[in-house]
C-alpha positions as CSV (number, residue, x, y, z in Angstrom):
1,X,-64.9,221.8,-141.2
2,X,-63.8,221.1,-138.1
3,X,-61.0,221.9,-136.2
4,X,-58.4,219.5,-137.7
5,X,-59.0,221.0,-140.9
6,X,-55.5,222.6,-142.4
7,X,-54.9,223.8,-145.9
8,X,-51.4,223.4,-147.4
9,X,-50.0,225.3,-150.0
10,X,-49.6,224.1,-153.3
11,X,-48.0,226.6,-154.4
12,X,-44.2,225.7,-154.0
13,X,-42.1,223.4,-157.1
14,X,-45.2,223.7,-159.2
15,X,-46.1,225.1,-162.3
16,X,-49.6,227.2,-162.5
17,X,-51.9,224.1,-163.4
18,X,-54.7,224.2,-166.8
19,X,-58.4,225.7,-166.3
20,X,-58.9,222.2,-167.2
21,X,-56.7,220.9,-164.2
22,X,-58.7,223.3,-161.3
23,X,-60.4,221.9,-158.6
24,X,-64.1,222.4,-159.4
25,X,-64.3,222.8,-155.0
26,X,-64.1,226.4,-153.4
27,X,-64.1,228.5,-150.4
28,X,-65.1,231.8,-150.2
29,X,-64.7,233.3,-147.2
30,X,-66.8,236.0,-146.2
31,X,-65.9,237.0,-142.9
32,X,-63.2,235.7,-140.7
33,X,-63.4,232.2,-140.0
34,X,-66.3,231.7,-142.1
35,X,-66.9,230.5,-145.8
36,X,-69.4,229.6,-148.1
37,X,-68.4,226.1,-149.9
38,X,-68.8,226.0,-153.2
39,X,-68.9,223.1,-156.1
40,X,-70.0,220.1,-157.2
41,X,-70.3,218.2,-154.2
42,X,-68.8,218.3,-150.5
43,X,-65.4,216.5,-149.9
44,X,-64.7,213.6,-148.2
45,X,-64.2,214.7,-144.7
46,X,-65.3,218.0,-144.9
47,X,-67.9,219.2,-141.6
48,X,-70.5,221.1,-143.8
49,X,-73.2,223.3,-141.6
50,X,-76.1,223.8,-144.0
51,X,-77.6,226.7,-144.9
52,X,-80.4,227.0,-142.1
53,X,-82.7,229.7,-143.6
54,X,-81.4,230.3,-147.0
55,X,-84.4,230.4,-149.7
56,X,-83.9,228.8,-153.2
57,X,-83.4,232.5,-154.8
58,X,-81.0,233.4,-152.8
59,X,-78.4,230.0,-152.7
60,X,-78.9,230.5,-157.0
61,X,-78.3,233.9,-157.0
62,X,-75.1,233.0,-154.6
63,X,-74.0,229.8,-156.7
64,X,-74.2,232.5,-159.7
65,X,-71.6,235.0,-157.7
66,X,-69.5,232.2,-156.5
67,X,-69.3,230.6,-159.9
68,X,-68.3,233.9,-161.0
69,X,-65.6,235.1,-158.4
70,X,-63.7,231.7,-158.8
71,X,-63.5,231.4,-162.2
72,X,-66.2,229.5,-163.3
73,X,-68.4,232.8,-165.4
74,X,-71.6,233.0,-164.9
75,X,-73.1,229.8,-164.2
76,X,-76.7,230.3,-165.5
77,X,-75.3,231.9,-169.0
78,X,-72.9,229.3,-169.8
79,X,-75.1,226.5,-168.8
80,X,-72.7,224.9,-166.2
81,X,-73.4,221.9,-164.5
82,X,-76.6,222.3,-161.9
83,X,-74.9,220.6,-159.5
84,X,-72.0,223.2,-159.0
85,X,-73.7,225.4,-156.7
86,X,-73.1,227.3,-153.0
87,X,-73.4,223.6,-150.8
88,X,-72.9,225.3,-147.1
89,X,-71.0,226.8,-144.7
90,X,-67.8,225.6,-143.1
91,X,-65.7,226.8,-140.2
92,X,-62.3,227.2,-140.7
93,X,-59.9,226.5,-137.6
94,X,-57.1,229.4,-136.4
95,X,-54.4,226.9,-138.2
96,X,-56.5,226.5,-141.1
97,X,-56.6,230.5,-141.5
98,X,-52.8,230.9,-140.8
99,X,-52.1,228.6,-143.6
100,X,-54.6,230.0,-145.6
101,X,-53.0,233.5,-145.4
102,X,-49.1,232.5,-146.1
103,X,-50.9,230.1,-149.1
104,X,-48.6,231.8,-152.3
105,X,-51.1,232.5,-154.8
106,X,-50.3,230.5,-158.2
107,X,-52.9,232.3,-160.6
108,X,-53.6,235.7,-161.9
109,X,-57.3,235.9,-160.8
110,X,-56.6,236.6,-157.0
111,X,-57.3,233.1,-155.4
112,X,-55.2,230.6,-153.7
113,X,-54.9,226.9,-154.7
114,X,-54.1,224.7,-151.9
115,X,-55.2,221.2,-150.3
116,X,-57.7,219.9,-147.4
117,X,-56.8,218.0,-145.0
118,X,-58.9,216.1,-142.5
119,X,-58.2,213.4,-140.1
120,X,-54.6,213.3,-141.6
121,X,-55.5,212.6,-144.8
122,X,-55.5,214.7,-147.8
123,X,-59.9,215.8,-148.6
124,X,-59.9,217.9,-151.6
125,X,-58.2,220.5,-153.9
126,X,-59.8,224.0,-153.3
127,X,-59.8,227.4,-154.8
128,X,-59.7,229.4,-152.4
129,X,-60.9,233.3,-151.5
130,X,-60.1,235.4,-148.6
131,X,-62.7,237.5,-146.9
132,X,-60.3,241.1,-148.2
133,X,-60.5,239.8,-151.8
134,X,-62.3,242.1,-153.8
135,X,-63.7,239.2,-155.8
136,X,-65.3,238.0,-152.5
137,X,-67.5,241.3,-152.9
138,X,-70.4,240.0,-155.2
139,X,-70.5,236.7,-153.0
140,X,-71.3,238.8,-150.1
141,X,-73.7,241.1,-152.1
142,X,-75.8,238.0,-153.3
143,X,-76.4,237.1,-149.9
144,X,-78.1,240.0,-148.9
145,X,-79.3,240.4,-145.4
146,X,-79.5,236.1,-145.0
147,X,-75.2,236.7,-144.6
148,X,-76.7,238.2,-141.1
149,X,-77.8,235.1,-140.2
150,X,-75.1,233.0,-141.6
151,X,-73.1,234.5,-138.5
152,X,-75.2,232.3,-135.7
153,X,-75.4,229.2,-138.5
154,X,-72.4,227.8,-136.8
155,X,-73.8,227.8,-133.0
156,X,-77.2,226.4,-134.3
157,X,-75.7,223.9,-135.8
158,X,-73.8,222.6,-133.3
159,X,-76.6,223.2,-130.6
160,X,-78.3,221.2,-132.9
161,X,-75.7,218.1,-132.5
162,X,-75.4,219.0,-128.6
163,X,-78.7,219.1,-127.2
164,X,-79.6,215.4,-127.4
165,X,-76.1,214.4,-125.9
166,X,-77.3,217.1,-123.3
167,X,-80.4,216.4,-122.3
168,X,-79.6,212.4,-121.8
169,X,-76.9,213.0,-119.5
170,X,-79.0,215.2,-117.2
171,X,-82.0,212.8,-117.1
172,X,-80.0,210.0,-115.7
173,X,-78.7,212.0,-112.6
174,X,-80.9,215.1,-112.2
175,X,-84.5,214.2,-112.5
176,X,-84.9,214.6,-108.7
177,X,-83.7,218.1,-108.2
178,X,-86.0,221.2,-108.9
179,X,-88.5,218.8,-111.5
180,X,-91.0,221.1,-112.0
181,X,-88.7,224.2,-113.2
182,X,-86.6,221.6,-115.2
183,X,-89.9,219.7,-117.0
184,X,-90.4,223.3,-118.3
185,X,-87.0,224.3,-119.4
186,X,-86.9,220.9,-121.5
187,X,-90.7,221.4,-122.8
188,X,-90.0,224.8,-124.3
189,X,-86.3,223.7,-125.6
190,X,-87.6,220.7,-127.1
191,X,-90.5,222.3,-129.6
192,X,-87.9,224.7,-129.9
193,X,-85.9,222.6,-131.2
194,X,-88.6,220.5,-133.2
195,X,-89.5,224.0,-135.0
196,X,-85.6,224.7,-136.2
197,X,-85.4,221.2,-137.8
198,X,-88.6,222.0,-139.3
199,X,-87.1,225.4,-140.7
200,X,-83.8,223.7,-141.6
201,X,-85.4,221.1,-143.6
202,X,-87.8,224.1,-145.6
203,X,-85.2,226.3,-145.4
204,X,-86.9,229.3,-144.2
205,X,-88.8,229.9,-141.2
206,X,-92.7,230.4,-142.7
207,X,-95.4,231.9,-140.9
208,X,-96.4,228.4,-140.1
209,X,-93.0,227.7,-138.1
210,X,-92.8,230.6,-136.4
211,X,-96.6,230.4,-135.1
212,X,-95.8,227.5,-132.8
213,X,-93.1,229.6,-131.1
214,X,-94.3,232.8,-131.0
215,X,-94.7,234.1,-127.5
216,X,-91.8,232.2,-126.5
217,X,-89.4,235.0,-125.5
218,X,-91.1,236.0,-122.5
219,X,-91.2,233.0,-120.8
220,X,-87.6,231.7,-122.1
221,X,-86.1,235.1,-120.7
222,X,-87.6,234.6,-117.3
223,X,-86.2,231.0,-117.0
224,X,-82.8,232.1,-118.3
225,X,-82.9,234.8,-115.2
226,X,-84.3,232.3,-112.3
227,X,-80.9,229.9,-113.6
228,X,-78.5,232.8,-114.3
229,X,-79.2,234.3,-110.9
230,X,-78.7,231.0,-109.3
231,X,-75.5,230.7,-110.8
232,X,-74.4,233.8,-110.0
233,X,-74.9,233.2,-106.7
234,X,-72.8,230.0,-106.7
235,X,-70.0,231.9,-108.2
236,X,-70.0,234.4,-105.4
237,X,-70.5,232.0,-103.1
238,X,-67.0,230.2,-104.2
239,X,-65.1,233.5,-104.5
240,X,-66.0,234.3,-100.8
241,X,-64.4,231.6,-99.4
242,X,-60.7,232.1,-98.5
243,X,-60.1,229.3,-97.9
244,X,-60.0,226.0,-100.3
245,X,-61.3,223.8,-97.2
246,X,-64.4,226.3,-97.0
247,X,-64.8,225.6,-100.9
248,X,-64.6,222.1,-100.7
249,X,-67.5,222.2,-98.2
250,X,-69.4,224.6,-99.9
251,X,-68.9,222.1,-103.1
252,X,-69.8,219.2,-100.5
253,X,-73.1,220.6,-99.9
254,X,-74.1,222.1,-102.9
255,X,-72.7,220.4,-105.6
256,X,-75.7,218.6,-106.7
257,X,-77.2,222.1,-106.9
258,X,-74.8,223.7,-108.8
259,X,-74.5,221.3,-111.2
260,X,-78.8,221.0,-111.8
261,X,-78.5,224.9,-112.4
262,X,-76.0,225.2,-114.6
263,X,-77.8,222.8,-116.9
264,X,-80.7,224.6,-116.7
265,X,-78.9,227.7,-117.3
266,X,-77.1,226.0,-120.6
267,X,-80.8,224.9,-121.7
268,X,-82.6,227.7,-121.4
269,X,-79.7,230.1,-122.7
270,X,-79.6,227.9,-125.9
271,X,-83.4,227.6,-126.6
272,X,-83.4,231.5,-126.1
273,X,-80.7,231.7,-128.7
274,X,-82.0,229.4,-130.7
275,X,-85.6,231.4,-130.7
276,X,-83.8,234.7,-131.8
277,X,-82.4,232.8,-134.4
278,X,-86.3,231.4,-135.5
279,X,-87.2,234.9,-135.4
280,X,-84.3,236.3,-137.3
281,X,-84.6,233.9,-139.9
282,X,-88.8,234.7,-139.9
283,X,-87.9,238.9,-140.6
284,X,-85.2,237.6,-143.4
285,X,-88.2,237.7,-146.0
286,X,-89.3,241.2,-145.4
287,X,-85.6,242.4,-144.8
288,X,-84.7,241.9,-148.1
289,X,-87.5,245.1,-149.3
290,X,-87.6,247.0,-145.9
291,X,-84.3,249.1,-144.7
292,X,-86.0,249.0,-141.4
293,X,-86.6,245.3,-140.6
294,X,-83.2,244.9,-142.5
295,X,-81.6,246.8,-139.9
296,X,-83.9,245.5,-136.7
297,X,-82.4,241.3,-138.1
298,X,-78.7,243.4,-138.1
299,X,-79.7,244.7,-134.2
300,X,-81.2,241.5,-133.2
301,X,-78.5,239.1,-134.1
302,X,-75.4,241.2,-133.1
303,X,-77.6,241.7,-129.8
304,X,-77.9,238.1,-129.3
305,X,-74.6,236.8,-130.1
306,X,-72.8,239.7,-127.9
307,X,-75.8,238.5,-124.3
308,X,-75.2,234.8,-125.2
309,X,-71.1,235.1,-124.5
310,X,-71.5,237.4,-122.0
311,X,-73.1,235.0,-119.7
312,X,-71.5,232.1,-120.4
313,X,-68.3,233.1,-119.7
314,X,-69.1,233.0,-116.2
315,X,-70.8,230.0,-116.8
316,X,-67.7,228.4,-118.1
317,X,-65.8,229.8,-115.0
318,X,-68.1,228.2,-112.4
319,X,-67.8,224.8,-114.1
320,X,-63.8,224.8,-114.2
321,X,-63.6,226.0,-110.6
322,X,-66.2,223.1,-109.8
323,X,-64.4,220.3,-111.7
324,X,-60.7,221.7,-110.1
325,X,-62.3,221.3,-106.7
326,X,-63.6,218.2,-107.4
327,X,-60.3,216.5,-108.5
328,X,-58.8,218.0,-105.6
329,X,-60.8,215.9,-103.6
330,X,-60.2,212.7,-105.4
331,X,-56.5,213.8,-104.8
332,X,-57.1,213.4,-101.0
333,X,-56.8,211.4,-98.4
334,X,-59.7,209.3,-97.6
335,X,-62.7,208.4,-99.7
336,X,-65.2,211.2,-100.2
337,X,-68.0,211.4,-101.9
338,X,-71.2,213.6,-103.5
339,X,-74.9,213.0,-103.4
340,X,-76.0,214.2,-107.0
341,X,-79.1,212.5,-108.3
342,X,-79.7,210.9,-105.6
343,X,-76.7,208.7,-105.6
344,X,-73.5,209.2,-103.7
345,X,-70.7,209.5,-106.3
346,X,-67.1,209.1,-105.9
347,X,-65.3,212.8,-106.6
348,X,-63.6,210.9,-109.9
349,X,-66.8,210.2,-111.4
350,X,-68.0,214.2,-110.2
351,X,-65.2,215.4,-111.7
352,X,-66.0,213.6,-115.1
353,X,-69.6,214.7,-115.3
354,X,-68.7,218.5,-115.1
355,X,-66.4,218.2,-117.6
356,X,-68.9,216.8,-119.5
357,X,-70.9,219.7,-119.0
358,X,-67.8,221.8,-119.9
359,X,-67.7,220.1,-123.4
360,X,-71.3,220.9,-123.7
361,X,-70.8,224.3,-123.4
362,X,-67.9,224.6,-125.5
363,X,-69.9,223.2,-128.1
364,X,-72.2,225.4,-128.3
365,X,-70.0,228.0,-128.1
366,X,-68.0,226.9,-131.1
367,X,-64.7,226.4,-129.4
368,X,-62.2,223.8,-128.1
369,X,-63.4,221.9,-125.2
370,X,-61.3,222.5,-122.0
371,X,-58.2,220.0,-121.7
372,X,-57.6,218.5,-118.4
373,X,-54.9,220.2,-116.5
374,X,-51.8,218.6,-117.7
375,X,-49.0,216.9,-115.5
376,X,-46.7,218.9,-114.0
377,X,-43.3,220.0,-115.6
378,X,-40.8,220.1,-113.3
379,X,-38.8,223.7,-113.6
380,X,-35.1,223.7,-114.2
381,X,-34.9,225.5,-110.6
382,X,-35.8,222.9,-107.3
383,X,-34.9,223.2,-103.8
384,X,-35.2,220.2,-102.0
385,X,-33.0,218.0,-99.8
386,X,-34.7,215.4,-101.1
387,X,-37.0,213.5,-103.8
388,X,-40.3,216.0,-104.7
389,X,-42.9,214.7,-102.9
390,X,-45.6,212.8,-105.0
391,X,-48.9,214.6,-103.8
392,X,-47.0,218.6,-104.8
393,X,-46.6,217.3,-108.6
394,X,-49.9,215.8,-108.0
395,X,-52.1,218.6,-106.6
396,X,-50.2,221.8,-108.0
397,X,-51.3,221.3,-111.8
398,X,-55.3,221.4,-110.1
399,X,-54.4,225.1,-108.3
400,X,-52.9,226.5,-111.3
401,X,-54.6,228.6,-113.8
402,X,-54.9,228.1,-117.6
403,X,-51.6,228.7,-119.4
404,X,-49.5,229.1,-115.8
405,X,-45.5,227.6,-115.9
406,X,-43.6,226.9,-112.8
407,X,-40.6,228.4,-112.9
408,X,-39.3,227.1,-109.4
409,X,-40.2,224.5,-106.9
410,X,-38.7,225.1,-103.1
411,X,-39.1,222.9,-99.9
412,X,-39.3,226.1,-97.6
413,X,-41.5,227.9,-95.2
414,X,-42.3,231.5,-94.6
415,X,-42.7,233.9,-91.4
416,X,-46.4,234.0,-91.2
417,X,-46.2,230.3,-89.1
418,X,-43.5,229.1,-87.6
419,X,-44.8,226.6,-85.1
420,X,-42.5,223.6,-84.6
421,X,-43.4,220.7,-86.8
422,X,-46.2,222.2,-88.2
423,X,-44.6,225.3,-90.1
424,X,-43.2,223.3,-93.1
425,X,-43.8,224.5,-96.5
426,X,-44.2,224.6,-100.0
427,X,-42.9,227.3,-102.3
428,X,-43.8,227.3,-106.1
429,X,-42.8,230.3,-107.7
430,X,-45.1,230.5,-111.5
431,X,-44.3,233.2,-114.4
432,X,-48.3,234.5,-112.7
433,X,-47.8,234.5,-108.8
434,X,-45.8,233.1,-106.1
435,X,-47.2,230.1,-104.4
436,X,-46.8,229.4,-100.5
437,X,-48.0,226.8,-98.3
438,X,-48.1,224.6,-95.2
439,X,-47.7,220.7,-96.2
440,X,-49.9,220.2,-93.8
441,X,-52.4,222.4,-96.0
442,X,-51.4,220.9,-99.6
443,X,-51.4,217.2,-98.3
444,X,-55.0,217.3,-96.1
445,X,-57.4,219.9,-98.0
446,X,-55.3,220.7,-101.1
447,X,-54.9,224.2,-100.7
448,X,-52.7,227.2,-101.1
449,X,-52.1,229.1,-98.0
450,X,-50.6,232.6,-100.0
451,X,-50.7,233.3,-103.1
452,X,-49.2,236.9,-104.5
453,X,-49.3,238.4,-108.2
454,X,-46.0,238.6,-109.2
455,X,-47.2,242.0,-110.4
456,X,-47.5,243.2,-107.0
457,X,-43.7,243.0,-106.1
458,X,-42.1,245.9,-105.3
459,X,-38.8,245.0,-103.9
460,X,-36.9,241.9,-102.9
461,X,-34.1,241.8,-100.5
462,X,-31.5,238.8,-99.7
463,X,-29.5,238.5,-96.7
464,X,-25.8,237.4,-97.8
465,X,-25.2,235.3,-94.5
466,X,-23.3,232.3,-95.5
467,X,-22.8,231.0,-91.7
468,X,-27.0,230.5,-91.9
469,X,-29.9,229.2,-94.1
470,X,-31.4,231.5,-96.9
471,X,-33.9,233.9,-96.6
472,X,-36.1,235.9,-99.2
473,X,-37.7,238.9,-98.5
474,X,-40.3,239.8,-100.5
475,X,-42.1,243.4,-100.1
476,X,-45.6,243.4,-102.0
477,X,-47.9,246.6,-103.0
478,X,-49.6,245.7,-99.6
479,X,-48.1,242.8,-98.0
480,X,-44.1,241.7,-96.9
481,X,-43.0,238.3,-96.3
482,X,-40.2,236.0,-96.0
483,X,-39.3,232.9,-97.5
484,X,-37.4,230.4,-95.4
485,X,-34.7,227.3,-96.4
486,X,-34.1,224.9,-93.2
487,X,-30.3,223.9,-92.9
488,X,-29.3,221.7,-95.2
489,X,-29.7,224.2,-98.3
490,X,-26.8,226.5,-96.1
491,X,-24.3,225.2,-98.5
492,X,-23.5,223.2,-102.3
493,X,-26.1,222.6,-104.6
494,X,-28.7,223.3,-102.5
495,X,-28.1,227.0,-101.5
496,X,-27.1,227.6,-105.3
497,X,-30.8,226.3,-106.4
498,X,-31.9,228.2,-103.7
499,X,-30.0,231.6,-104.4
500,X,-30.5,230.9,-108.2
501,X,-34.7,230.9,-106.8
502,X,-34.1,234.2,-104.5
503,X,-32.6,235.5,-108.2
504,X,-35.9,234.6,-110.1
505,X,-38.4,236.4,-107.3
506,X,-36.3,239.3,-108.0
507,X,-36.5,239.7,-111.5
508,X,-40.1,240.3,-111.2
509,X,-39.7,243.3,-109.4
510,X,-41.5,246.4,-110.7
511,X,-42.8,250.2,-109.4
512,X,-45.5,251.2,-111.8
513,X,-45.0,254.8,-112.5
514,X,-48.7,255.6,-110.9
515,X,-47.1,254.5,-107.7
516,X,-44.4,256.7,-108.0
517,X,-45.0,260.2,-106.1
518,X,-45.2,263.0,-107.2
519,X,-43.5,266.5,-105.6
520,X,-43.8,269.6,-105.9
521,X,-40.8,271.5,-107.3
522,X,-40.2,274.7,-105.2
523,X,-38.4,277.6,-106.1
524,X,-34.9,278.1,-103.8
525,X,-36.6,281.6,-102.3
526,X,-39.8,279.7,-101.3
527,X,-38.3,276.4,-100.1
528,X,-35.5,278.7,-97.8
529,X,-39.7,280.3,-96.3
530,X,-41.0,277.2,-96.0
531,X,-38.5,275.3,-94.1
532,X,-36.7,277.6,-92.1
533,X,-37.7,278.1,-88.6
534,X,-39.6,280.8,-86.9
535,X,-38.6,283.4,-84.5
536,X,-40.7,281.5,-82.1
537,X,-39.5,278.1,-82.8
538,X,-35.6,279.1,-82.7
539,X,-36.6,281.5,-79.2
């Protein structure tokens, strides 16, 4: 189910419906997130992930419990319909769950009735289980150790639907850089791939499959450290510069690079996950009579699911920074452009290509793909004699970070320049950090000169001079500054915008008690010794 999936409540101005009325379709959830779907066939609109390595045995002896837990009896005994049976696994969006949970039940038997909805349009009526319903017990107990596996289902499946998408866009505009490590990352992900279809279509991994791919993990974890480390050392690479015009070169000559190795690093990471998964899904069989290879599946796929995040978190990082940078640019004066695949590309089309890669790996990691930083929202507080200048709505929304509001925008300076004609500044002031920097800065190389963690403010002080301009003075855990309005905010609106901004800075003020020191208490007797002068000293 994808994303867009919601379930609405039937629940409200209804009466409790016939057993002849109930929806024959049902979800049983089985952990959070997850659920088996269950019926006669698979709604209209409805993103099913198949059961990868579930034998025949196994999906009847779960078809039995599900039949069971939603009403139906036993399915075998009372000669139901063949068809109504356990048809896959769908993933159920954060919305989806909310509605799920505030769904008012409408029977007796501890399930929900409510309505899919896909695309806007109404799917399907569904029973409906949660994961704490005790019902959902003998579900869970029919699966046996394959509900192990039905954890990873989700990512294989949509590595599955990635990977082709994947692979083409890197062959157009990569085949030049490092060819022989990257023939080898795609030889070993592609039988890789050949050999989970194969186990998909069976539906368990036999000797057979797994013979073609044993051996694998060797290799596979060797490639996954050559890319890992070289992306790794991209990332500290970017966080060494201080400065966004060092970045920007940096991106300028290494861009191509970067963006060869994090493809690498997304193929061989997913045909390592994806050969964990082949040999989970070849230890299911003798799982199901030995405690000890039961356990060893348990190990292997908590193991791989908790290495496979790890990594690409940073992964994810490097990408966002490299696709930030590269919009930057676009933002810029001049026309600049990026050798990558031998072909110099405009930063637009750079820009684009990383995202791409971004929505690859959010695929495979089962989440939403990154939105494009959105347009900025001017704040209710502006200090500016007059109109905002187009390239700070522009460029802003690139510097700030995921979630971040403005809160305050300010045409002002600070005390750390203040050379004449070239000391005019920027102020943005965020619910995350205060902002600071030279025009100059913004409008050539798009960067932010200061930046300080509104955490980090200890104490703000404003000067009540009317006869001059404002001033701010912020005093940080381990820097002080001052903000500085020119002299047409010394009176009206604009030294009220800019008073009201001087107000905001100092609301965020804060002493954590760790700061605060400590001393020691002394009795009266010992602080009268201690502090009172000697015969020598008072001679």
């Amino acid at each position: 189910m994808s994303d867009e999936v919601v379930v609405r409540s039937d629940a409200e101005g209804k009466q409790e419906p016939s057993a002849e009325t109930l929806p024959s379709t049902a979800l049983i959830e089985f952990e959070a997130g997850l659920a088996v779907l269950f019926g006669d066939h698979v709604p209209d609109g409805v993103d099913l992930i198949p059961f990868s390595f579930m034998d025949p045995a196994t999906r009847s002896a779960v078809s039995t419990a599900a039949g069971t837990a939603v009403g139906f009896g036993n399915i075998a005994a009372q000669g139901v319909n063949a068809a109504i049976q356990a048809q896959g696994l769908v993933r159920l969006a954060p919305q989806t769950l909310e509605a799920l949970k505030t769904a008012a039940p409408i029977v007796k038997d501890g399930w929900n009735l409510g309505t899919l909805a896909s695309g806007g349009k109404f799917a399907a009526q569904v029973r409906w289980l949660s994961a704490t319903a005790a019902t959902t017990a003998s579900v869970v107990a029919a699966m046996g150790p394959a509900i192990t596996l039905m954890v990873i289902q989700v990512q294989l499946n949509q590595i599955a639907n990635v990977a082709k998408h994947n692979l083409e866009l890197t062959s157009k505009v990569l085949q030049v850089v490092r060819q022989e490590q990257w023939s080898a990352v795609t030889g070993y992900h592609n039988t890789l791939m050949r050999e989970l279809d194969h186990a998909r279509q069976i539906g368990e991994v036999t000797d057979a499959v797994f013979t073609e791919v044993r051996g694998y993990q060797g290799e596979l974890s060797t490639q996954w450290d050559v890319f890992e480390k070289a992306a790794r050392q991209h990332v500290a690479e970017l966080r060494s510069k201080v400065g966004h015009k060092e970045r920007q070169q940096y991106l300028t000559d290494n861009g191509q690079a970067i963006i060869a190795d994090v493809q690498a690093l997304l193929l061989a990471q997913t045909s390592w996950f994806v050969y964990q998964a082949l040999r989970a899904g070849h230890l299911l069989k003798s799982a199901r009579s030995d405690p000890q290879d039961a356990q060893l599946l348990k190990n292997l796929v908590a193991n791989t699911q908790a290495l496979h995040e790890k990594t690409l978190d940073e992964t994810d990082w490097l990408l966002d920074q490299l696709a930030r940078e590269f919009a930057v640019i676009d933002e810029l004066p001049g026309k600049r452009t990026f050798k990558i695949g031998g072909t110099a590309r405009a930063a637009k089309d750079a820009t684009r290509m990383v995202r791409q890669l971004q929505q690859a790996l959010a695929a495979i990691r089962g989440q939403e793909a990154p939105s494009e930083p959105l347009p900025l929202v001017l704040p209710a507080i502006t200090v500016f004699e007059d109109e905002i200048p187009d390239e700070l709505t522009r460029i802003l929304p690139l510097r700030l970070e995921d979630g971040e509001r403005v809160l305050a925008l300010a045409d002002a300076s600070c005390d750390r320049w203040n050379v004449p004609g070239l000391g005019a500044g920027w102020v943005a002031i965020t619910d995350r950090r205060v902002l600071v920097t030279k025009q100059d800065s913004l409008r050539r190389v798009g960067a932010i000169d200061i930046e300080l963690d509104v955490d980090d403010i200890r104490y703000v002080r404003r000067p009540d001079r009317v006869d001059k301009a404002p001033t701010v003075d912020v005093i940080t855990k381990d820097s002080d500054l001052t903000l500085k309005f020119s002299s047409w905010a010394k009176n009206g609106e604009a030294r009220e915008a800019a008073d009201q901004m001087a107000e905001l800075v100092a609301s965020f003020m804060r002493l954590p008690e760790a700061e605060v020191p400590t001393v020691r208490a002394l009795d009266p007797v010992d602080a009268i010794t201690e502090f009172a002068p000697t015969k020598q000293a008072r001679d």
